[in-house]
Each structure stands twice: as structure tokens, then as C-alpha cells.
ChimeraX commands (.cxc) that place a marker at each C-alpha (Angstrom):
marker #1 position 33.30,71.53,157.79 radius 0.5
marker #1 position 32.16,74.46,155.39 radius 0.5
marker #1 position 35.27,74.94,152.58 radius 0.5
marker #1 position 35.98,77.72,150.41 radius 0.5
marker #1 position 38.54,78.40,147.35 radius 0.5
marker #1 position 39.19,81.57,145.49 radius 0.5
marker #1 position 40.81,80.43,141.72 radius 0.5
marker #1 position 43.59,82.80,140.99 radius 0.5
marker #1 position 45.33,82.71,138.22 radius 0.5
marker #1 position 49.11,82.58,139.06 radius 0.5
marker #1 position 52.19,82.83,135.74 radius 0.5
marker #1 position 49.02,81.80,133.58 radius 0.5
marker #1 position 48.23,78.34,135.59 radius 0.5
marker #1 position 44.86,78.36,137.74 radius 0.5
marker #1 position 45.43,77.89,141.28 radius 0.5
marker #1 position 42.82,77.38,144.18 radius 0.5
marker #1 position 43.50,78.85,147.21 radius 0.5
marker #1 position 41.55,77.59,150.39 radius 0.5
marker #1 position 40.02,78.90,153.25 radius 0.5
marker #1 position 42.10,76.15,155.53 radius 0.5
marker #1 position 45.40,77.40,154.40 radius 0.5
marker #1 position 46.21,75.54,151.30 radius 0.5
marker #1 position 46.40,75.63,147.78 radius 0.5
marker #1 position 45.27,72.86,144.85 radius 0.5
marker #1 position 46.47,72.98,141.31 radius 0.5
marker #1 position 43.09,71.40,139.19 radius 0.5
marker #1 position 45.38,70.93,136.44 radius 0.5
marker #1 position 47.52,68.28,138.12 radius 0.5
marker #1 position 45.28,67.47,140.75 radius 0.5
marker #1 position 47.95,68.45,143.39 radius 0.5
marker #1 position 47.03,69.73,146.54 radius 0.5
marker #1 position 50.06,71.76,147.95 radius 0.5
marker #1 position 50.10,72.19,152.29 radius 0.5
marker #1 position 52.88,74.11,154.02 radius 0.5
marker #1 position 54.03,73.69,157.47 radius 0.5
marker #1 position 51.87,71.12,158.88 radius 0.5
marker #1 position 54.06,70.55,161.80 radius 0.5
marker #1 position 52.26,67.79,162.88 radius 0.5
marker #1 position 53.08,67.08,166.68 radius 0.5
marker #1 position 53.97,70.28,168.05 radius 0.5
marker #1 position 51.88,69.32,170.79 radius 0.5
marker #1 position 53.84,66.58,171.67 radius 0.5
marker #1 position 56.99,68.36,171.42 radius 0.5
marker #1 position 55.80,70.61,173.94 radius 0.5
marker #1 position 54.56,68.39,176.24 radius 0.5
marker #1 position 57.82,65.87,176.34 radius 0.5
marker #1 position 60.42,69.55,177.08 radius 0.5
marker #1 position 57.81,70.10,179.47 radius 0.5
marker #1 position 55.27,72.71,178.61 radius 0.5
marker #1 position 51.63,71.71,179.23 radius 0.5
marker #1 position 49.89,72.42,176.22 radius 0.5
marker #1 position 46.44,70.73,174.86 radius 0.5
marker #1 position 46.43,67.56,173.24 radius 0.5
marker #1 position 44.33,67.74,170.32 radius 0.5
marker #1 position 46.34,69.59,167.62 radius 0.5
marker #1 position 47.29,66.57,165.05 radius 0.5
marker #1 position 43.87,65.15,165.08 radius 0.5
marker #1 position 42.15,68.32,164.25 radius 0.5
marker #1 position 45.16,69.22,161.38 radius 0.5
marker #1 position 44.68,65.80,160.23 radius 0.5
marker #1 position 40.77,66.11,159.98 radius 0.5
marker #1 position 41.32,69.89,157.85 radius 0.5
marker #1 position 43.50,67.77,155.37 radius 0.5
marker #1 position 40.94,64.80,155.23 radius 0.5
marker #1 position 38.20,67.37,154.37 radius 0.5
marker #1 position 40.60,69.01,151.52 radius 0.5
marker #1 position 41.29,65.57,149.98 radius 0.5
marker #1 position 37.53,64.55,150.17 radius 0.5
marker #1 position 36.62,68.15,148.37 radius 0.5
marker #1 position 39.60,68.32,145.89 radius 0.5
marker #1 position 40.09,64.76,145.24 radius 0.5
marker #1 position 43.87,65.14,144.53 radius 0.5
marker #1 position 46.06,62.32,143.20 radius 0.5
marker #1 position 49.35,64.21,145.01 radius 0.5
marker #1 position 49.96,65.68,148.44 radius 0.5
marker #1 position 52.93,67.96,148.34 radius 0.5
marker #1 position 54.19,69.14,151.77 radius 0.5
marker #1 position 55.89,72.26,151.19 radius 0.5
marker #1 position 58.20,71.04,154.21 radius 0.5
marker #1 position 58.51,70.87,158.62 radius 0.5
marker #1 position 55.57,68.18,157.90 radius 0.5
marker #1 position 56.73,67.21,161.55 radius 0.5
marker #1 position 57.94,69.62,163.91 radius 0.5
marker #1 position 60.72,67.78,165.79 radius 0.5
marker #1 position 62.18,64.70,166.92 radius 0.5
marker #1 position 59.42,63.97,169.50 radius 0.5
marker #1 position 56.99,64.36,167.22 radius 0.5
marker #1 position 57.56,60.88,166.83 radius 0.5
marker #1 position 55.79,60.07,169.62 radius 0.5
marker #1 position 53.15,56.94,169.57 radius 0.5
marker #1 position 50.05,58.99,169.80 radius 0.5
marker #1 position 51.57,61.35,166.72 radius 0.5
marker #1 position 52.56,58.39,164.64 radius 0.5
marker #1 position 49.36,56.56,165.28 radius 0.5
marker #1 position 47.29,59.60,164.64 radius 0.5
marker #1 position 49.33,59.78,161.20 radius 0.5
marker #1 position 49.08,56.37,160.49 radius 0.5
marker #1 position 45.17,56.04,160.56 radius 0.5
marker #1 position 44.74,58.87,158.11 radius 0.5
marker #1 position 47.41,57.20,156.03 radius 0.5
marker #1 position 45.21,54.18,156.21 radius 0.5
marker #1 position 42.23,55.96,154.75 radius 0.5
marker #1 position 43.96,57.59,151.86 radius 0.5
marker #1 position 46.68,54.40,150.47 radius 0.5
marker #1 position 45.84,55.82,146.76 radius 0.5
marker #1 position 47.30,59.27,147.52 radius 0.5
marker #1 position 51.02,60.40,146.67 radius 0.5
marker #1 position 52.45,61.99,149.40 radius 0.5
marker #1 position 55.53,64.02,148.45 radius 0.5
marker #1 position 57.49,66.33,150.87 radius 0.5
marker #1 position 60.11,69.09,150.36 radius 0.5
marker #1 position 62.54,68.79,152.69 radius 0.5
marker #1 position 62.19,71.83,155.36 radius 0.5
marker #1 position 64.70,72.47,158.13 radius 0.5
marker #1 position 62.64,70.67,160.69 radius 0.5
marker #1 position 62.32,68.01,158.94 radius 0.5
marker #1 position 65.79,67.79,159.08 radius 0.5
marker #1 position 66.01,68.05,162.94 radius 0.5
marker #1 position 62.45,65.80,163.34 radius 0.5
marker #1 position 64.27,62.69,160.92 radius 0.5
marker #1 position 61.84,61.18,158.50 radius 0.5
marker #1 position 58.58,59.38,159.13 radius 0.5
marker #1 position 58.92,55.63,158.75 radius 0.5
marker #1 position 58.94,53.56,155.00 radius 0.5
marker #1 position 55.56,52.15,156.27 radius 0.5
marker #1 position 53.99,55.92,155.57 radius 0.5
marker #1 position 54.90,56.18,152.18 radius 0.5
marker #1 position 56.19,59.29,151.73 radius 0.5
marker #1 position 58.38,60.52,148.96 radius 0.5
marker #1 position 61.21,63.05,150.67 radius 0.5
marker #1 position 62.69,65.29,147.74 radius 0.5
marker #1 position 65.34,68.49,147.70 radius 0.5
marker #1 position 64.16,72.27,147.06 radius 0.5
marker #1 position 63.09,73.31,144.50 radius 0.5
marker #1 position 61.32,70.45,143.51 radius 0.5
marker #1 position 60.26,70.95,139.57 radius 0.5
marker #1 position 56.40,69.41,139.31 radius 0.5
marker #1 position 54.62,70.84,135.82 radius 0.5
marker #1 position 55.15,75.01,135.71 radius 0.5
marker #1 position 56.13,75.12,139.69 radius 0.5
marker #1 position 59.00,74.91,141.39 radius 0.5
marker #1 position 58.43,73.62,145.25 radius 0.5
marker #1 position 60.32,74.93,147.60 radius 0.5
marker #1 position 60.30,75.39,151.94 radius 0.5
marker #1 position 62.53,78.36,151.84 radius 0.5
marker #1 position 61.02,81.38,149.75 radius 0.5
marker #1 position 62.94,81.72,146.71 radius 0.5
marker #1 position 63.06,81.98,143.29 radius 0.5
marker #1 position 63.85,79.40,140.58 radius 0.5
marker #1 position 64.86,79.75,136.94 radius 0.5
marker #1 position 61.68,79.24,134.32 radius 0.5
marker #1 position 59.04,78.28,137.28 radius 0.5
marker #1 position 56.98,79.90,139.59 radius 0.5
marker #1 position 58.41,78.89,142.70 radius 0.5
marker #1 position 55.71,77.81,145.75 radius 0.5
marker #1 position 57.41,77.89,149.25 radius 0.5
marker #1 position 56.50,78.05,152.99 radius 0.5
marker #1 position 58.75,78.65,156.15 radius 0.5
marker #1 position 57.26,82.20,156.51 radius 0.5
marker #1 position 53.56,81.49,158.37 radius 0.5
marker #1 position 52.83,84.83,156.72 radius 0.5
marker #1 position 49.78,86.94,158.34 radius 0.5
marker #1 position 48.58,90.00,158.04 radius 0.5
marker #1 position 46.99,92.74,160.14 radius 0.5
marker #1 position 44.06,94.53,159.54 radius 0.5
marker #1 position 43.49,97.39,162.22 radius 0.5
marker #1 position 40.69,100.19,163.37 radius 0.5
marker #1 position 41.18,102.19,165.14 radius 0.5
marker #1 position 39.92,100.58,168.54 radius 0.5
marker #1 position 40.77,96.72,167.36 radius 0.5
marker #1 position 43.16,94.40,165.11 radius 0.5
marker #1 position 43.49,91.34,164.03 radius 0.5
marker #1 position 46.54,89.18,162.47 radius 0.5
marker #1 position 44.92,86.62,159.59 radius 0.5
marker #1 position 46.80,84.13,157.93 radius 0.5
marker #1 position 47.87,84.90,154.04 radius 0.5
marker #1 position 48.57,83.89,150.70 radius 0.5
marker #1 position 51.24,86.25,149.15 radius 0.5
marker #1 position 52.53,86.24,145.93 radius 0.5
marker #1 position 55.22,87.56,144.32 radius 0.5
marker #1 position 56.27,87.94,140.64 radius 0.5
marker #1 position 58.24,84.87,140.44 radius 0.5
marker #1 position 57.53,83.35,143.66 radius 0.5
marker #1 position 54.30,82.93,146.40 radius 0.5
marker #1 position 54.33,81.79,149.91 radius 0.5
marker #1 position 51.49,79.90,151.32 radius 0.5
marker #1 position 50.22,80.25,154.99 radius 0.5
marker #1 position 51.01,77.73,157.72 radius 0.5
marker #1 position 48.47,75.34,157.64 radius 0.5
marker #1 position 49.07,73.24,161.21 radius 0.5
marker #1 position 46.87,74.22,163.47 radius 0.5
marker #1 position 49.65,74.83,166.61 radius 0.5
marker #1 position 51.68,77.08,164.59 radius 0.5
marker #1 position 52.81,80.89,164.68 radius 0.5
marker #1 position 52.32,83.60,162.35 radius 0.5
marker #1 position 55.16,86.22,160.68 radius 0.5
marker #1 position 53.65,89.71,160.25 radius 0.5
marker #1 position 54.23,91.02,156.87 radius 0.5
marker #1 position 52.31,94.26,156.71 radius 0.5
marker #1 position 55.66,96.03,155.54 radius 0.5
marker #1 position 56.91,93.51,153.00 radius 0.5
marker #1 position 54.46,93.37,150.65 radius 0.5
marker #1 position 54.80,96.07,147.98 radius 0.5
marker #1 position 53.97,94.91,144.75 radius 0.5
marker #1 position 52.35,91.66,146.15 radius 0.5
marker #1 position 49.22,89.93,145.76 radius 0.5
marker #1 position 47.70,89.36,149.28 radius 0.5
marker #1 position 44.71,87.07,149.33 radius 0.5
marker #1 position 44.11,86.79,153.57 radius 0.5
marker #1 position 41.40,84.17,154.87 radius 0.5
marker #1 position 38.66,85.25,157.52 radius 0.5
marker #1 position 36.55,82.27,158.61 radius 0.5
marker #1 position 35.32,80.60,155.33 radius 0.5
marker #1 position 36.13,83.18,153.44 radius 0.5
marker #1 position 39.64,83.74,150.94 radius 0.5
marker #1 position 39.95,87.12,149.51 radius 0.5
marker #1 position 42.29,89.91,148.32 radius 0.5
marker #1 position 43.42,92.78,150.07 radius 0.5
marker #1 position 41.54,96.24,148.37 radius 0.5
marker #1 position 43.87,97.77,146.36 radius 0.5
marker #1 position 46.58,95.60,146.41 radius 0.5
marker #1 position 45.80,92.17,144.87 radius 0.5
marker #1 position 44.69,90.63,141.51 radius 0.5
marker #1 position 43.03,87.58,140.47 radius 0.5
marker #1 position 45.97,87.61,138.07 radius 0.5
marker #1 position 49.93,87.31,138.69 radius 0.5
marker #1 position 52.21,87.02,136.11 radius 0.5
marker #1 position 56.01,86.46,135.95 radius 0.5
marker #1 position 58.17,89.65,134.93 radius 0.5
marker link #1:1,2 radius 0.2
marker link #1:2,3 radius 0.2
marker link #1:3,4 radius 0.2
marker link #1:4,5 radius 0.2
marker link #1:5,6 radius 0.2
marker link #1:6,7 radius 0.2
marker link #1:7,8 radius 0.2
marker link #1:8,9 radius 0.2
marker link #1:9,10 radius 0.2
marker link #1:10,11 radius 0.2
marker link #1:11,12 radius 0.2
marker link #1:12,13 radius 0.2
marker link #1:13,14 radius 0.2
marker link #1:14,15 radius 0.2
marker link #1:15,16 radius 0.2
marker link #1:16,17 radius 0.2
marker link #1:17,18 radius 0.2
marker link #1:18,19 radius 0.2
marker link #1:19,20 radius 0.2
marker link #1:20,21 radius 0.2
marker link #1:21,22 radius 0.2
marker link #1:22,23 radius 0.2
marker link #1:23,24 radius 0.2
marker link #1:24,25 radius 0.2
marker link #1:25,26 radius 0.2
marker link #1:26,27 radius 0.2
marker link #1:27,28 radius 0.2
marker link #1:28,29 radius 0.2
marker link #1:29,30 radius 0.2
marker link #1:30,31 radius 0.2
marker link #1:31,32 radius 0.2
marker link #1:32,33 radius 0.2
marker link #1:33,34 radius 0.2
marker link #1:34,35 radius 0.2
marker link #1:35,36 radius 0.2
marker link #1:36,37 radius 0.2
marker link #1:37,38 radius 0.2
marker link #1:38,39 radius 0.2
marker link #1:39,40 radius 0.2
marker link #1:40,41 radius 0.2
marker link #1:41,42 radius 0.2
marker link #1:42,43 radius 0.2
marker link #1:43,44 radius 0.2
marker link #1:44,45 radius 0.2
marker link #1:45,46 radius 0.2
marker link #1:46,47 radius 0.2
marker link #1:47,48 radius 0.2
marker link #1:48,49 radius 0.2
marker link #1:49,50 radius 0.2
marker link #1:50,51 radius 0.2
marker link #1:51,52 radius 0.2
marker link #1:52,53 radius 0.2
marker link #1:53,54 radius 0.2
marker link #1:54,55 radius 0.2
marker link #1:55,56 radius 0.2
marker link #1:56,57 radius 0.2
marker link #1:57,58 radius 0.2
marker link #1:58,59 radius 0.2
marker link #1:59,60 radius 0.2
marker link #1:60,61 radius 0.2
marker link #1:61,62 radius 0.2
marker link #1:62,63 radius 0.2
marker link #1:63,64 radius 0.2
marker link #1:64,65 radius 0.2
marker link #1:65,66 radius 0.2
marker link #1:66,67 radius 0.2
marker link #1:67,68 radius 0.2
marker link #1:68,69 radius 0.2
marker link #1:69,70 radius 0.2
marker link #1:70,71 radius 0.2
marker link #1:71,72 radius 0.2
marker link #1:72,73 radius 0.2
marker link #1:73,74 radius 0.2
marker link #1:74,75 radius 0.2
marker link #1:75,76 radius 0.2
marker link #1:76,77 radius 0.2
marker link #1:77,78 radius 0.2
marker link #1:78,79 radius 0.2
marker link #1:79,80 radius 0.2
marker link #1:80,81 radius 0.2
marker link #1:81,82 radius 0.2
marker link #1:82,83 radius 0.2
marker link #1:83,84 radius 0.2
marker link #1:84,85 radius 0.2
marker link #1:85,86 radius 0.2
marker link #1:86,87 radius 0.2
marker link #1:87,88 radius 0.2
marker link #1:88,89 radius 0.2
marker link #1:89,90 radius 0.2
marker link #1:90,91 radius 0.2
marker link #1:91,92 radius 0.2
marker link #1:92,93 radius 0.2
marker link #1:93,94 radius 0.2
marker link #1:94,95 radius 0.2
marker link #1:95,96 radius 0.2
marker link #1:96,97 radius 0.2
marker link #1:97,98 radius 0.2
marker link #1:98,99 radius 0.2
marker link #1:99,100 radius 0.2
marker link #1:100,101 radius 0.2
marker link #1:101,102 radius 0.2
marker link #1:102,103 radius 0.2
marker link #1:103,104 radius 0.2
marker link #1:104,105 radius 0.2
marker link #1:105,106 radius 0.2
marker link #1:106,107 radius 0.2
marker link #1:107,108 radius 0.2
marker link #1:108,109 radius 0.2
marker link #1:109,110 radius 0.2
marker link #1:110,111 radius 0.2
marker link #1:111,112 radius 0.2
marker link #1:112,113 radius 0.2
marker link #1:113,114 radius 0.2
marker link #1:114,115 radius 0.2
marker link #1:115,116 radius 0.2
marker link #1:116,117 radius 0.2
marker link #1:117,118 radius 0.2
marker link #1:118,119 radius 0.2
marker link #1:119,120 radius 0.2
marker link #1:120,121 radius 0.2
marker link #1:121,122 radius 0.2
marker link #1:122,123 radius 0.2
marker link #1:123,124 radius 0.2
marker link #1:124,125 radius 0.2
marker link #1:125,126 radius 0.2
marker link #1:126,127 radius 0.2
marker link #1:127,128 radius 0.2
marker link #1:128,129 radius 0.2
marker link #1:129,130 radius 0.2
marker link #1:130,131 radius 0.2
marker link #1:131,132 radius 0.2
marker link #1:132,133 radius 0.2
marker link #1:133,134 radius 0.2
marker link #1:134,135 radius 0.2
marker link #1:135,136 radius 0.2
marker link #1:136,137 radius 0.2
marker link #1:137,138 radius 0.2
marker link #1:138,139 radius 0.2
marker link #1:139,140 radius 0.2
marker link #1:140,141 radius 0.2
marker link #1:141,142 radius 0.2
marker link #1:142,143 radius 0.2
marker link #1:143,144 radius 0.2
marker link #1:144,145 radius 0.2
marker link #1:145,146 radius 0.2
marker link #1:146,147 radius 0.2
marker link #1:147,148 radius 0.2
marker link #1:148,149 radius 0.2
marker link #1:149,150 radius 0.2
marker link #1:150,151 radius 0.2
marker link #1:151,152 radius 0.2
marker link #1:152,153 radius 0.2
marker link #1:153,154 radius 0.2
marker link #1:154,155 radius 0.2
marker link #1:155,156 radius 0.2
marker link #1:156,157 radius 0.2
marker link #1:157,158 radius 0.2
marker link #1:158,159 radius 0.2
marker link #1:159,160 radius 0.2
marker link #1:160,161 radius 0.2
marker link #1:161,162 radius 0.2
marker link #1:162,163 radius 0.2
marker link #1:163,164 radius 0.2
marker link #1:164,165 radius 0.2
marker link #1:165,166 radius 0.2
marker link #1:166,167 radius 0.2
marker link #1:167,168 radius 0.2
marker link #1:168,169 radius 0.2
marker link #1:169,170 radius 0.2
marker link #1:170,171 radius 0.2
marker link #1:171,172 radius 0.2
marker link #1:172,173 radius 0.2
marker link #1:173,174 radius 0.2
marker link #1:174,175 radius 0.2
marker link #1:175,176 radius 0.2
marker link #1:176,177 radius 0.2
marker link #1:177,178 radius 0.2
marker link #1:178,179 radius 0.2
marker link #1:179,180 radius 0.2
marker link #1:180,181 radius 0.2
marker link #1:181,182 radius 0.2
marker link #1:182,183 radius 0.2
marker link #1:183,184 radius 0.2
marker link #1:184,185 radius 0.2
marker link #1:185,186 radius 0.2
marker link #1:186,187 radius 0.2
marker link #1:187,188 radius 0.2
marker link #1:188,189 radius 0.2
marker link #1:189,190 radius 0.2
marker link #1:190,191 radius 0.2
marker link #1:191,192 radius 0.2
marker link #1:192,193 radius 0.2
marker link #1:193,194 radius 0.2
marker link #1:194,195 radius 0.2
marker link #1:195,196 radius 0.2
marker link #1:196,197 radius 0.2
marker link #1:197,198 radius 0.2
marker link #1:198,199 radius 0.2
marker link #1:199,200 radius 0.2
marker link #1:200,201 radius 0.2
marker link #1:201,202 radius 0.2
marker link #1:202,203 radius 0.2
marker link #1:203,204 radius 0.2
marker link #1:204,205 radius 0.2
marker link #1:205,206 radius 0.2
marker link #1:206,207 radius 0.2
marker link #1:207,208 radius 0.2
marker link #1:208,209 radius 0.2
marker link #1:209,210 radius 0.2
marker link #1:210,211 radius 0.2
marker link #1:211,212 radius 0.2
marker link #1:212,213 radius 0.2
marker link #1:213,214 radius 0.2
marker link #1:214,215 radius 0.2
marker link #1:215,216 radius 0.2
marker link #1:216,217 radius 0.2
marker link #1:217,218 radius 0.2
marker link #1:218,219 radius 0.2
marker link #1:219,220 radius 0.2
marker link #1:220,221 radius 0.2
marker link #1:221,222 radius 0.2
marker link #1:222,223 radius 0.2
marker link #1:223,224 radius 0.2
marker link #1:224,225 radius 0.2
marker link #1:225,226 radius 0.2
marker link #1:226,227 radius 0.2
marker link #1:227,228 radius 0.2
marker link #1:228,229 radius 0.2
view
């Protein structure tokens, strides 16, 4: 699995921004995922919808390869790490529980999003710290719900923003980073998940959209540099 990040510089803080939808801090070795909704799948399949099994294992795999590249010490879920209740299914939990397995050294830390709240938490045995938005970790505050926060730069999720680029005979919707000047929104990094077009709410944004391997800013519109106003 071929990995790229684009280093940004966000409030005067460097952050890496991935080509599989997530974002590491290098100063406090913190990788930072949004909306994993791990077992969508599953959810789908037990109300009755036949979907593919597959979806957890290959999110799963994505996040092994980000650890093995960034070597974090933290893992912050930017919340809805599951999707719902029946994402506690056996072949969700034991999916979860073999990557836990590999990574024991890692903190795993997750801000409380509003399917988490529906899903209930993962069991003790995972090891996973469950904290209230926003969550203050060096200069950012963490957050599900985009937001801002007094004297951070707040880091959210929620949205699944993507964005469409358009010819005239053909378009496509990509997922995106956007950032604001007090707050960003990472995209949706599960692999079974939707996407929000937001084409017309970006004015005064930085827009960094992936293709493939590839992380890189919308012409015209983004900077290598955001600062807080």
C-alpha cells in the first residue's frame, strides 16, 4: 500500500495530511482519523440490506499501514468510530480485536460522536479512552462536530466533506481536507461511508482534496499555510 502526506502548516503547528484520509501531528506523534465507522457493513446486513462483507478489514488494514508509516504513540478518533449498535457484531469485534492485538503500545483516544452514542462503547478489553468535545491535546482542540474553540485550532469530523471537480463531459466527487481560520474538518476515513458536497461552502478555505496517492490543494484557493485570525 503506496502512502502519501502533504505537511501543511496549520495556526503555526506542522500537520501531515494523508492520502488515506487522515492527518498526523509529528510534533506529538498523534495520528488523528475521523469517522471510521467501523461495521457499517454489519449494520446493513442485520436491518436487512445485502451489502459486501469486507469493509472493517480493509479500514482496519488503511489504519495498520498509517501506524506502521507514522509510528504514532496516540490514535485520536475524531468520533462515530462504530457506526451503530450492531456494529457490535462478533465478526466486527473480532476484526477489531486482532488489530488491537497487534498494536497494545498505542493510545487509543476517541471523541465522543453522535453514533457513538447510539452504537454504546466498545468493551474495557479494547482499551480505549472515550473523552467529551472539544478535547484540548497540545495547540488543538478535538472535536466530532465542526466548531470552534477558544485559543485552539479546533480538528473535527461529522461532515465526510468532498469535493467536485467537473469538465465539461465528466465529474468526480473526491474526499477533502478543509480548513478554516480557526477550525478544519478532516475527510471520512471508513471505507463504507458517504460524502457531503461542499463546493459552495468553502470561501476563504484551504481545500487540500486526495486523488489516488496523491494530497493536494485546490489552484487558487489553498495554502500550505493557515493561520488563526
Amino acid at each position: 500500500m503506496s502512502i502519501e502526506a502533504l505537511t501543511i502548516e496549520v495556526n503555526g503547528h506542522a500537520l501531515m495530511l494523508s492520502s488515506e484520509r487522515a492527518a498526523f501531528d509529528p510534533l506529538l506523534k498523534t495520528l488523528f482519523i475521523a469517522d471510521a465507522h467501523f461495521g457499517k457493513d454489519a449494520v446493513f446486513r442485520a436491518r436487512g440490506i445485502p451489502v459486501p462483507a469486507g469493509t472493517t478489514g480493509e479500514t482496519l488494514a488503511r489504519l495498520g499501514a498509517l501506524v506502521a508509516m507514522h509510528r504514532p504513540e496516540s490514535v485520536v478518533f475524531l468520533g462515530d468510530l462504530l457506526h451503530a449498535r450492531e456494529s457490535h457484531a462478533d465478526e466486527t469485534l473480532d476484526a477489531l480485536a486482532a488489530w488491537r492485538a497487534q498494536h497494545r503500545a498505542l493510545r487509543l483516544v476517541l471523541v465522543e460522536g453522535n453514533h457513538d452514542r447510539h452504537a454504546g462503547a466498545l468493551p474495557a478489553a479494547f482499551g480505549v479512552d472515550v473523552v467529551k468535545e472539544p478535547h484540548r491535546l497540545g495547540p488543538w482542540a478535538l472535536c466530532h462536530h465542526p466548531q470552534t474553540a477558544e485559543g485552539a485550532y479546533a480538528l473535527a469530523g461529522h461532515e465526510h466533506p468532498v469535493y467536485r471537480l467537473a469538465t465539461r463531459r465528466d465529474s468526480v466527487r473526491l474526499p477533502c481536507f478543509r480548513f478554516g481560520p480557526r477550525a478544519g474538518v478532516l475527510p471520512a476515513f471508513g471505507a463504507f461511508t458517504g460524502g457531503f458536497e461542499v463546493n459552495g461552502n468553502v470561501r476563504g478555505e484551504s481545500v487540500y482534496v486526495i486523488a489516488g496517492e496523491r494530497v493536494f490543494p485546490l489552484s487558487g484557493r489553498s495554502s500550505s499555510t493557515i493561520a488563526a485570525s
